[in-house]
Phi, psi and omega in degrees: 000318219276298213268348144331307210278297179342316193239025169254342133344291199272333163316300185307320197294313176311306184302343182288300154342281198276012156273343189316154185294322174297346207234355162256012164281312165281003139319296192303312185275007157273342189250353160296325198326285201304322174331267205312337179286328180282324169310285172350287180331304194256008148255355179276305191295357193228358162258149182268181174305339188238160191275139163081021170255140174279181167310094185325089142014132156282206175228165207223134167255211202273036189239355195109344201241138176302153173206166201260155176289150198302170163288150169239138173312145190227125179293175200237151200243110188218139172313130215239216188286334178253089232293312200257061161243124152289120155221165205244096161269211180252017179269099162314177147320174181282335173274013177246152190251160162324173181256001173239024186226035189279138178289158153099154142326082189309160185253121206295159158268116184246357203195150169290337131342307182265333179282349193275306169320286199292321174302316168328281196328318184251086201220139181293110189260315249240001176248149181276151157298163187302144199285344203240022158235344195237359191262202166218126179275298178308324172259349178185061199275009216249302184288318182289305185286328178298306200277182197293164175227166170222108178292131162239115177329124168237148193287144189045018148297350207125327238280327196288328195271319168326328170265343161299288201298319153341272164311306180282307170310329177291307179341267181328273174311352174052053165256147179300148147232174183206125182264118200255147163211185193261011180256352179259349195309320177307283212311325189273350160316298188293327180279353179257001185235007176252293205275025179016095143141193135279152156284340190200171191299140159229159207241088194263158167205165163140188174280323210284347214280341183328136175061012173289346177293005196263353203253339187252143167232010153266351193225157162308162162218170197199143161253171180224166168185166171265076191255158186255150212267094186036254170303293187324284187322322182308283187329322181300301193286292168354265178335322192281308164292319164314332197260299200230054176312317216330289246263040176204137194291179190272015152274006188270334195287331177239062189239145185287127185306316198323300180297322207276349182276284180341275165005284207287301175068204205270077188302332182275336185287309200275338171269352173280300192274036183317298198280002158267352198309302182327310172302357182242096172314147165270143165252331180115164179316318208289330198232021187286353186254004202294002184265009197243163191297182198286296176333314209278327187288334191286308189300339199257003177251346144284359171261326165317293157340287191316281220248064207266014182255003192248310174279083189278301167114004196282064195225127170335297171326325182241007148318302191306133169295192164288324178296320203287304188299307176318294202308317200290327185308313203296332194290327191280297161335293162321316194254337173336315200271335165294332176306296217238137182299342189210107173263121181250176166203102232322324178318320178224061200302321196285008211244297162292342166278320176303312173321296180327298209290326165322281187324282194291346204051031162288120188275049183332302196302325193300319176269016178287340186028038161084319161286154183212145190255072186234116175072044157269019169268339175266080152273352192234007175260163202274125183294341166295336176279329180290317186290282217296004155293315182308310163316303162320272179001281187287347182289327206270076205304336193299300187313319173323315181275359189253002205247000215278332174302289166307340162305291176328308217241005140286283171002271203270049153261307181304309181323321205273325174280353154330298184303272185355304200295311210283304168290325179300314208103018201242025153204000000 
């Protein structure tokens, strides 16, 4: 009997135990754990690169079946001749591919998230800044004279007497040049990304040269360039193929400007970001305008119509959402005096050449011989007729809007050459 009540006693004592509050908190948090641990687990696999970003969309390719997001390059970042200059060449890891050699299908950009990636992932390393708002003229005006330069050409811009002066000055002085254009561009990437460099300072030009620092990686490099007020340019390059087709194909010559600006669109926008195009599919004529509003596409398919070997629509610029172009502009603005070590501008051509002959320590003036190759094929059209093309232009919204980058990116090309003046001593 005695040991009956013992152990109907210590039963009690137990149930009493496992009512306690304390001992049912641990209980309740033994049987959440494993939840919580699987939460955890699958929101750490599910963040993305950026704060606040959820889990990267896969991509679906064009057959339908889901597929994981392309690689993204990451450049290998190594000490060159100039111990403390960091530079970057394009030989990735062993699982990335270079950047003008990616295999495969590119991968569209749909979101902004991808558009963020892709701007990182390609982000330009290997150039010096602008010398006179972003550099040390005093501790490291040395790199800028020492190392490679890249004229890089904008059409009807200068550019032709700037690459004459050129060619005859490396002549005279035994500096190597290399001319890059956009049917050579490839093959010279790659032989300058095989042999990583030069033997001596060179001297690149053309439309093409853009992003070639990425490619020498023993000495700095730096780019420079010339830009033009828009519309002028438009109106200029039109006029020059009106006058002197040799050097234009013959479907360029008898086209309306309306079509030949549609055409041409924002050209200073599309050679800095050249090297993103892949990401935007070409579709062909019938949908290429499909991001721009209902006007503008009823305007650009009748011109299409008209003029179909000339209005292609094969401009970076009209690939793009709305969203897509604001990111990249806003990104290209912010970064311009990183880009380019010197920026001129035709408006104040003697000006900008004094700039050049600063920076590089180079006699640009001397081979200028006094000439400038700007608006010679119109010299003999009545300058009232050339503004009212120019009117025609701005009046035309559609163009405006085809013209809105480079307008954006002359802006703050004027701004940037203030700064230029203002350290140089010229205001």
């Amino acid at each position: 009997m005695a040991s009956r009540l013992y152990r109907s006693s210590n039963r009690c004592r137990f149930i009493q135990s496992w009512t306690r509050p304390a001992t049912l908190i641990l209980i309740a948090l033994l049987l959440v754990l494993p939840s919580l641990v699987t939460y955890i687990h699958q929101q750490s696999e599910g963040s993305g690169r950026f704060s606040g970003e959820g889990p990267l969309p896969k991509q679906a390719g064009s057959d339908g079946v889901r597929s994981r997001p392309g690689k993204i390059y990451h450049p290998r970042t190594k000490k060159n001749l100039y111990s403390d200059i960091a530079t970057t060449g394009v030989v990735g890891d062993a699982a990335d591919e270079p950047l003008l050699k990616m295999k495969g299908n590119p991968v569209a950009i749909t979101d902004d998230n991808n558009v963020s990636r892709i701007i990182t992932a390609f982000k330009l390393r290997n150039q010096l800044p602008n010398y006179f708002t972003r550099g040390d003229p005093a501790g490291l005006a040395e790199r800028y004279r020492e190392g490679k330069m890249a004229f890089v050409q904008n059409v009807k811009s200068g550019g032709t007497t700037i690459k004459n002066c050129i060619v005859e000055m490396c002549r005279d002085l035994h500096i190597p040049t290399s001319y890059i254009d956009n049917r050579n561009r490839m093959e010279t990437f790659t032989k300058y990304e095989i042999e990583a460099g030069t033997p001596n300072r060179t001297i690149f030009r053309g439309q093409g040269s853009y992003t070639i620092c990425e490619y020498v990686r023993d000495r700095p490099c730096s780019y420079f360039t010339m830009v033009r007020e828009p519309v002028s340019r438009l109106v200029s390059s039109y006029l020059f193929c009106q006058q002197s087709g040799t050097d234009c194909t013959k479907s360029s010559v008898n086209v309306s400007l309306d079509a030949w600006a549609l055409n041409w669109g924002s050209m200073l926008f599309h050679t800095i970001f050249w090297h993103f195009q892949k990401h935007f599919p070409f579709k062909g004529a019938d949908n290429c305008f499909q991001h721009q509003s209902a006007e503008f596409r009823v305007f650009a398919k009748e011109l299409q119509h008209k003029y179909p070997s000339i209005v292609t629509g094969n401009r970076l610029g009209y690939r793009m959402t709305y969203r897509e172009r604001q990111a990249f502009l806003s990104y290209c603005l912010e970064n311009l005096e990183n880009r380019f070590a010197v920026i001129g501008l035709i408006e104040e051509f003697n000006t900008s050449v004094d700039l050049y002959q600063e920076v590089y320590r180079l006699p640009f003036r001397d081979y200028l011989h006094g000439a400038k190759n700007i608006g010679r094929a119109k010299q003999e059209m009545d300058p009232s007729k050339i503004n009212k093309m120019k009117e025609e232009i701005r009046a035309n919204p559609f163009i405006m809007e085809a013209l809105y980058e480079d307008i954006k990116i002359y802006e703050k090309a004027q701004e940037i050459m203030k700064l230029q003046k203002q350290a140089f001593g010229l205001v």
